[in-house]
C-alpha positions in Angstrom: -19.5 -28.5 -20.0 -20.6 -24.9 -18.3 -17.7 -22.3 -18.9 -17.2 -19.3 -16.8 -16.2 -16.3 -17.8 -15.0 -14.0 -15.0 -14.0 -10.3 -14.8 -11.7 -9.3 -12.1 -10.9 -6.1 -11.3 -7.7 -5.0 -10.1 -4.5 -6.5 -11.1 -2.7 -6.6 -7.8 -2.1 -9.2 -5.5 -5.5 -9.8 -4.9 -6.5 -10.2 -8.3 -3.9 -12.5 -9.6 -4.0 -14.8 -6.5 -7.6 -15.6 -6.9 -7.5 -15.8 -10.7 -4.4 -18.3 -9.8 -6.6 -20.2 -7.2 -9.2 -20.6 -9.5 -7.8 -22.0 -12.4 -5.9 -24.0 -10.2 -9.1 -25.4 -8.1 -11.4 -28.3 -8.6 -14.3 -27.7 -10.7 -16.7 -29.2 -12.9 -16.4 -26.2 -15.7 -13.4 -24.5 -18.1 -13.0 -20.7 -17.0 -11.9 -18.0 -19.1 -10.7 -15.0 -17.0 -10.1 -11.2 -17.9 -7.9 -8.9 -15.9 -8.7 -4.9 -15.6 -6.9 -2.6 -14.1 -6.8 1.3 -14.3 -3.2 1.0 -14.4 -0.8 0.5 -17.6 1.5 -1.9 -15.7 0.2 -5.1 -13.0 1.0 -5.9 -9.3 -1.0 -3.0 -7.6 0.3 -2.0 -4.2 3.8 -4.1 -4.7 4.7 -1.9 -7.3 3.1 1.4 -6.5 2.9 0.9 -2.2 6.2 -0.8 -1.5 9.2 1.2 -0.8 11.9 1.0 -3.8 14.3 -0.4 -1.1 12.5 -3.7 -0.2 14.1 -5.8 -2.5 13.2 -8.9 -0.4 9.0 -7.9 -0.6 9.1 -6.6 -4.4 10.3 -10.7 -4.9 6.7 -11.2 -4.7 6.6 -9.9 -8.0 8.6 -12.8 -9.5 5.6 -15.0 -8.4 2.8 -13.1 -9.9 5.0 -12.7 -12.9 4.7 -16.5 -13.6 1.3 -16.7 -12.9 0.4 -14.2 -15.2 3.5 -15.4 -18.0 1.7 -19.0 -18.2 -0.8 -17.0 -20.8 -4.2 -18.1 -19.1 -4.8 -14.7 -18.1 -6.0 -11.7 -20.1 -4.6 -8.7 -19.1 -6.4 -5.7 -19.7 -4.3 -2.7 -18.2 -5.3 1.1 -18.8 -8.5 0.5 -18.6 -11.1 2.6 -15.6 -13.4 0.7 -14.1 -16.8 3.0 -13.9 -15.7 5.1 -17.1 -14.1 3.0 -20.0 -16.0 -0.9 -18.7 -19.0 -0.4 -16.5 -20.9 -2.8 -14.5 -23.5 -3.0 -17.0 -20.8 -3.7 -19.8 -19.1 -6.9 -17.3 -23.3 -8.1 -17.0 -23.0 -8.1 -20.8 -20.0 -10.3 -21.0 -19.2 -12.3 -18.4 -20.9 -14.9 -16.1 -19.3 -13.1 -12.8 -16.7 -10.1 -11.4 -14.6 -10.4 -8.4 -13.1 -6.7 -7.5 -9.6 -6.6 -6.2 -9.2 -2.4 -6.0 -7.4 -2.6 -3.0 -7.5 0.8 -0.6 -5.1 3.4 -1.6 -6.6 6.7 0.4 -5.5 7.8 3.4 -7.7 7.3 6.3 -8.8 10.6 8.0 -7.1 11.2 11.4 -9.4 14.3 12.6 -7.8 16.3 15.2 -7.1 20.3 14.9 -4.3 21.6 12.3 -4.5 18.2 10.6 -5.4 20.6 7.9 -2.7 22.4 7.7 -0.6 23.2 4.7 2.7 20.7 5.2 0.5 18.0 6.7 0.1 14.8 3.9 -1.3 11.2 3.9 1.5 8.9 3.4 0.0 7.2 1.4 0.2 10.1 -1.2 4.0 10.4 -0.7 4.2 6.6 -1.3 2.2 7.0 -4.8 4.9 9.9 -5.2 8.1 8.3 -4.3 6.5 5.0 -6.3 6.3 6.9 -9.3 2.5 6.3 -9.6 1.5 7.9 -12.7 -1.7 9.5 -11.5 0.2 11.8 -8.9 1.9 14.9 -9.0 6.0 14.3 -9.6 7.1 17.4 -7.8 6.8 16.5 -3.8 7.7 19.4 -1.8 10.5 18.5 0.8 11.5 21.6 2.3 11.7 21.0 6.4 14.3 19.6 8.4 12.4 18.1 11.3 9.3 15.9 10.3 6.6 13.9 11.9 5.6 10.6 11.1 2.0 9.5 12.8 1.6 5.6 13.1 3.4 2.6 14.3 2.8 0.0 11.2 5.0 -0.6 8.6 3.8 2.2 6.4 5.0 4.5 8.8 8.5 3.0 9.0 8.6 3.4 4.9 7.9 6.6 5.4 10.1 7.6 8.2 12.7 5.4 6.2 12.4 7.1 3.0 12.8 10.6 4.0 15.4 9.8 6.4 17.9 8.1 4.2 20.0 9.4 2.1 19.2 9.7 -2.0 22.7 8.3 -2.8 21.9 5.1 -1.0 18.5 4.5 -2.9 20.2 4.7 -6.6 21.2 1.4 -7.1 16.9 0.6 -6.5 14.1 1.5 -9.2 13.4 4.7 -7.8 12.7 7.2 -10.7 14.9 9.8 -11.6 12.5 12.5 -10.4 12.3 11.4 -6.9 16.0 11.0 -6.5 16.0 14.4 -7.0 13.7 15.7 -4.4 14.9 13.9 -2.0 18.2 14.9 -3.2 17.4 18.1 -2.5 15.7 17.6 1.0 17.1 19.8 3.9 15.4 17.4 6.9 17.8 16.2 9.7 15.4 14.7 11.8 12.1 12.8 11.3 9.7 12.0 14.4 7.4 8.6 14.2 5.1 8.9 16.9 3.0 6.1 18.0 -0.1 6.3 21.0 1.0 2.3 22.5 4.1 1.2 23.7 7.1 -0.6 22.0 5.6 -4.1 22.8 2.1 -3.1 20.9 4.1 -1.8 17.6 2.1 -2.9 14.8 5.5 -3.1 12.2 7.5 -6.4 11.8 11.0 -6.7 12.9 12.3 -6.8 9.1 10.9 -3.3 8.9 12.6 -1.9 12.0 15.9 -3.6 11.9 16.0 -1.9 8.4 16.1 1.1 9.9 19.1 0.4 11.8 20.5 -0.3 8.7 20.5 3.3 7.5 23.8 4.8 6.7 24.6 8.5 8.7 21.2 8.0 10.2 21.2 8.0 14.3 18.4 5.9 15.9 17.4 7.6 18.8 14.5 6.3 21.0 13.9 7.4 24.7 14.4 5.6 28.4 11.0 6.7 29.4 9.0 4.6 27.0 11.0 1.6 28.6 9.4 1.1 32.1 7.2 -1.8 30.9 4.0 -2.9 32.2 3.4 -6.5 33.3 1.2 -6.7 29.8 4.3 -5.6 28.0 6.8 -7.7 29.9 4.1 -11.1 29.0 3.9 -10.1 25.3 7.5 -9.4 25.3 8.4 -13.9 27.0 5.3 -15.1 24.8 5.3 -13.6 21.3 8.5 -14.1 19.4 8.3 -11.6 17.1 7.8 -8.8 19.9 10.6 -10.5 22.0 13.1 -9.9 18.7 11.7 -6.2 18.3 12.1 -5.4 22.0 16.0 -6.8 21.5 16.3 -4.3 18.7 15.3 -1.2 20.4 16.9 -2.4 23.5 20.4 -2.4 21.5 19.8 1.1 20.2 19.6 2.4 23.9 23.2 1.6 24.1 24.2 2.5 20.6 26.4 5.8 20.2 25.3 8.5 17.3 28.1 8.0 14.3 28.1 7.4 10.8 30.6 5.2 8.7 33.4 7.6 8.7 33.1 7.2 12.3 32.1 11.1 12.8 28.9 12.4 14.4 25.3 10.9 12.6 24.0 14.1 10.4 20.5 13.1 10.5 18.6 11.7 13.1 15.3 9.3 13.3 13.3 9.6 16.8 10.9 6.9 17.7 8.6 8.5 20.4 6.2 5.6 22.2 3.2 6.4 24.3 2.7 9.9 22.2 -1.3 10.4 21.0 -1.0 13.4 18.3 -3.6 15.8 19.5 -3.0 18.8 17.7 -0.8 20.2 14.6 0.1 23.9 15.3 0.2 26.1 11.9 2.4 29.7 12.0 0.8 32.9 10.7 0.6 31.5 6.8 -1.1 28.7 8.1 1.8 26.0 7.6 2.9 23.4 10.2 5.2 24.7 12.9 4.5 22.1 15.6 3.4 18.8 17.1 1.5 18.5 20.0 1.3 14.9 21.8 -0.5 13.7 24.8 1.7 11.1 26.9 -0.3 7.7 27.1 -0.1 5.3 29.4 -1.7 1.3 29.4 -5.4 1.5 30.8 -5.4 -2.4 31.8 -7.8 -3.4 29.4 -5.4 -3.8 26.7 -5.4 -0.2 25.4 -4.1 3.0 26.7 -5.4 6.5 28.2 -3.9 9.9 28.3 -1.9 11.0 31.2 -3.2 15.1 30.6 0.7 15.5 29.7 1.2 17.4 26.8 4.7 18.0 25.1 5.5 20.3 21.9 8.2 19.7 19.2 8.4 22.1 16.1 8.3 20.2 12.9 7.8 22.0 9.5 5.7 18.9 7.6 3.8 16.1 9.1 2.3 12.8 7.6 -0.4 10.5 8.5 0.1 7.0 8.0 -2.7 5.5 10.2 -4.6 3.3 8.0 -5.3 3.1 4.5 -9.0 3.2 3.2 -10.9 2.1 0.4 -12.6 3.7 -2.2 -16.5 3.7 -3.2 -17.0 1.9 -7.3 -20.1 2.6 -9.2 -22.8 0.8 -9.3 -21.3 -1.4 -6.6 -22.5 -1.4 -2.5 -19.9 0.5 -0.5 -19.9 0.6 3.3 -18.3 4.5 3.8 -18.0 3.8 7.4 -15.1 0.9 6.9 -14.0 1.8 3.3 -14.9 -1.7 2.1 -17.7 -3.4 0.2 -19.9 -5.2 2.3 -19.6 -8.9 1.5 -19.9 -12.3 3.7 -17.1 -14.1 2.8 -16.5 -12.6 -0.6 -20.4 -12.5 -1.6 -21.0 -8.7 -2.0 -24.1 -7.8 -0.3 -26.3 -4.8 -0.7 -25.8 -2.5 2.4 -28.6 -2.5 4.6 -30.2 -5.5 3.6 -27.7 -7.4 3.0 -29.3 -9.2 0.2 -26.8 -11.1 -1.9 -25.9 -9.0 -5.0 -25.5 -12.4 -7.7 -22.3 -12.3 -9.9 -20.4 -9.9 -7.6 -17.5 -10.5 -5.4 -14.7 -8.9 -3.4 -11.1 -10.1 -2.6 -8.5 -8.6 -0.3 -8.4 -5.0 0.7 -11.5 -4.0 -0.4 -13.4 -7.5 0.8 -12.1 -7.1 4.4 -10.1 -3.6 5.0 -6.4 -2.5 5.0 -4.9 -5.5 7.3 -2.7 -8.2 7.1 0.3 -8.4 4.8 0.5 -9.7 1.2 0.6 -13.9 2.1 -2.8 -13.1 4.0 -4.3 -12.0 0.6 -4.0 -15.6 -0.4 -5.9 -17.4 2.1 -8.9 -14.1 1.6 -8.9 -14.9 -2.5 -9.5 -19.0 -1.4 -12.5 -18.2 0.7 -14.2 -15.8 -2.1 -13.3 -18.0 -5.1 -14.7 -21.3 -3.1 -18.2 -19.2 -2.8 -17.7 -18.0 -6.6 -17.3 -22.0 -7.6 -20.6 -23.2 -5.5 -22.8 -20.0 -6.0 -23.0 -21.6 -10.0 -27.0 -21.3 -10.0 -26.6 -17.6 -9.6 -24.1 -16.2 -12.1 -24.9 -14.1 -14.4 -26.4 -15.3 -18.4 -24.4 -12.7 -20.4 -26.0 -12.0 -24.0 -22.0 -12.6 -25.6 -19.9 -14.2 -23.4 -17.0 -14.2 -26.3 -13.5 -14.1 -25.7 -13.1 -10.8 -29.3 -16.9 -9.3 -27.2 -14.4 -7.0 -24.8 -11.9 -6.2 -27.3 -14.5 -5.3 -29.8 -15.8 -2.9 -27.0 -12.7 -1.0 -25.8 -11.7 -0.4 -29.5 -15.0 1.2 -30.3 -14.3 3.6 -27.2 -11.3 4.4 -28.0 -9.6 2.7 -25.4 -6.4 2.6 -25.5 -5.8 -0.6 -23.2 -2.3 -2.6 -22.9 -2.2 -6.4 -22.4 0.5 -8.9 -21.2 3.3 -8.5 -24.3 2.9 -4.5 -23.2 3.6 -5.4 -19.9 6.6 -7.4 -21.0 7.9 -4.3 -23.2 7.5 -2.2 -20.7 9.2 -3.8 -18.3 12.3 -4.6 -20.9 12.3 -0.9 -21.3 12.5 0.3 -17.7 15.5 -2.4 -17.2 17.0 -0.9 -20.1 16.9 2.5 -19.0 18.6 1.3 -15.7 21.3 -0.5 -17.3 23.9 2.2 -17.9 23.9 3.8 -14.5 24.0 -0.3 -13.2 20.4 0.2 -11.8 18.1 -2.9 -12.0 15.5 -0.8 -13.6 14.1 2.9 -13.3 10.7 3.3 -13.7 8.7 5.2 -16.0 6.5 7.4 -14.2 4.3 9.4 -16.7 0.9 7.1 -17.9 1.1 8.3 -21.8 4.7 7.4 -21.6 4.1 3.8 -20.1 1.1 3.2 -22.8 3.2 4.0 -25.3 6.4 1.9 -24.8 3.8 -0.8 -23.9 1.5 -0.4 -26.8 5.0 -0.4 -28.9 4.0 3.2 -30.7 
């Protein structure tokens, strides 16, 4: 019997669901499988891209966790793709590679004074507030009003995060350091700003109800954006979900500004609808000052145009959180337009020509861009790994396919890699630090710090 030996690269949600799918599909081969990711710890984007207060989305975890507990996964964590393993190495020792790197750049947003000092991807304050190892631990919070750019659910992290109050995120994982900045934050009001109305949101309704949720935080959204359309008012009867988000904001129309001691809401979250950003104004030292939006309105062909209205509101940081976008690998095809690798169903293909590139595959953000949430990574890992099973006649011949080949290879570089049981300590650890302040865990943040607990040193 033929026995496969695959690479995957990433250890998020993508990787481990198509690992999972494949061991789990029918085949007429064994498979042995390797996991690499750049990381020290697993689960990618759930634990470095979800906010510490989802609770209900970081469950997915638990799920991954028993796929990867059953022990027919190898876990090699620490380790760079393009630096300690190449592609050239994986050709050596395995029969095939799926990458599952995910997209964890910002996408540009190019209009003037974007550059401006105070004006930040979100998805570098999500690595920050995350506790990603590979990102600075001081964040600089130091302006009462804020914009938020985007309707999606990154955006209402965002907006969420800096909005709430520190107190009330203690009793999540969020590291020590980041309950101090945000301890320290003097912002009362955050803007999210979005170019479509509230019946084209791109967030879900678990994401906005959450911010109603928020304790001393006023919702504040605006009778203006209101006056639907005939498009808005069919979306709103047809489409459940945008029925039970229209109910939402509806109900925050008619809700008064108070906390829970009854008094007067001390900080403030404004959701402005049918607002394009079209310029970031910076004051003499070249820092934010203002916003400047153009008022939109629907152009009948399911989009919207601007109105020539332009309205000002001084903010002291801005962040982007319009997209996410992947990031090129070497030695692998790249399509810089789309941030993705260019693949048909999974099968990379060179860019161009899209000639098949044999042995090499792609699986969720990279295979098909920043869209869908987590349960559509799933159905995207199915589609690559059934091509992976049937392209057989084309996998690589590696010259030692052995299980010791890899391990052999990252000890002679000096790699200092951690596996599954590191994992496990690791995560015993982080509980352990949580216990005494009754915390369910907080996180490590610095890399030589998490590859030494996990590497028991």
């Amino acid at each position: 019997m033929t026995k496969l030996r695959l690479a995957i690269v990433g250890a998020g949600p993508a990787g481990i669901y198509a690992a999972d799918i494949l061991l789990k599909a029918e085949r007429k081969f064994d498979v042995s499988i390797d996991l690499f990711d750049h990381l020290p710890a697993p689960y990618g984007l759930v634990r470095y891209g979800v906010a510490p207060d989802h609770p209900r989305i970081k469950g997915i975890i638990n799920a991954l966790r028993d796929v990867l507990d059953r022990g027919d996964i190898r876990i090699f964590g620490n380790v760079r793709f393009g630096t300690d393993i190449t592609l050239a190495d994986l050709k050596k020792h395995y029969n095939a590679v799926i990458f599952a790197t995910g997209a964890i750049k910002d996408a540009d947003l190019d209009i003037p004074g974007i550059d401006a000092e105070g004006s930040y991807g979100a998805a570098d304050f999500v690595s920050w507030y995350d506790g990603h190892p590979d990102f600075p631990r001081e964040w600089p919070l130091d302006a009462a009003s804020v914009a938020v750019l985007g309707n999606g659910n990154v955006a209402l992290d965002v907006a969420r995060v800096l909005a709430k109050h520190a107190d009330d995120l203690l009793p999540t994982e969020i590291p020590a350091n980041v309950y101090e900045g945000l301890k320290a934050s003097p912002v009362t009001d955050v803007h999210v700003f979005g170019r479509r109305g509230p019946a084209q949101v791109k967030f879900t309704p678990l994401e906005l109800r959450e911010l109603g949720e928020l304790n001393d935080v006023d919702m504040v959204v605006y009778d203006e954006d209101f006056d639907y359309d005939e498009a808005s008012k069919a979306a709103i009867a047809s489409n459940k979900q945008v029925m039970v988000i229209d109910r939402v904001l509806q109900s925050w129309r008619k809700r008064p500004s108070v906390n829970n001691a009854g008094g007067e809401a001390s900080r403030r979250l404004h959701l402005h609808f049918w607002a394009r950003p079209v310029e970031i104004k910076k004051d003499a030292d070249g820092r934010v000052s203002a916003i400047v939006t153009e008022r939109t309105r629907p152009n009948n062909s399911g989009g919207v145009e601007g109105t020539g209205e332009l309205r000002e509101i001084a903010i002291g940081q801005v962040y982007r959180a319009v997209g996410y976008f992947g990031s090129p690998l070497p030695d692998v095809p790249f399509d810089k337009r789309h941030g993705v690798i260019p693949n048909h169903e999974g099968q990379v293909v060179e860019k161009g020509s899209n000639e098949r590139v044999p042995g090499v595959y792609a699986t969720g953000w990279i295979k098909r861009g920043p869209v869908g949430l987590i349960g559509h990574t799933k159905s995207d890992a199915m589609e690559t790994i059934r091509h992976l099973i049937n392209d057989q006649a084309s996998w690589w011949t590696p010259e030692d396919p052995s299980d010791e080949a890899i391990i052999s290879l990252l000890a002679e570089r000096q790699i200092a890699w951690t596996d599954l049981d590191g994992w496990h300590r690791l995560d015993e650890h982080e509980v352990a630090l949580g216990a005494p302040h009754e915390r369910e865990r907080i996180k490590v943040v610095d890399r030589d710090e998490m590859v030494r607990v996990s590497r028991g040193e």
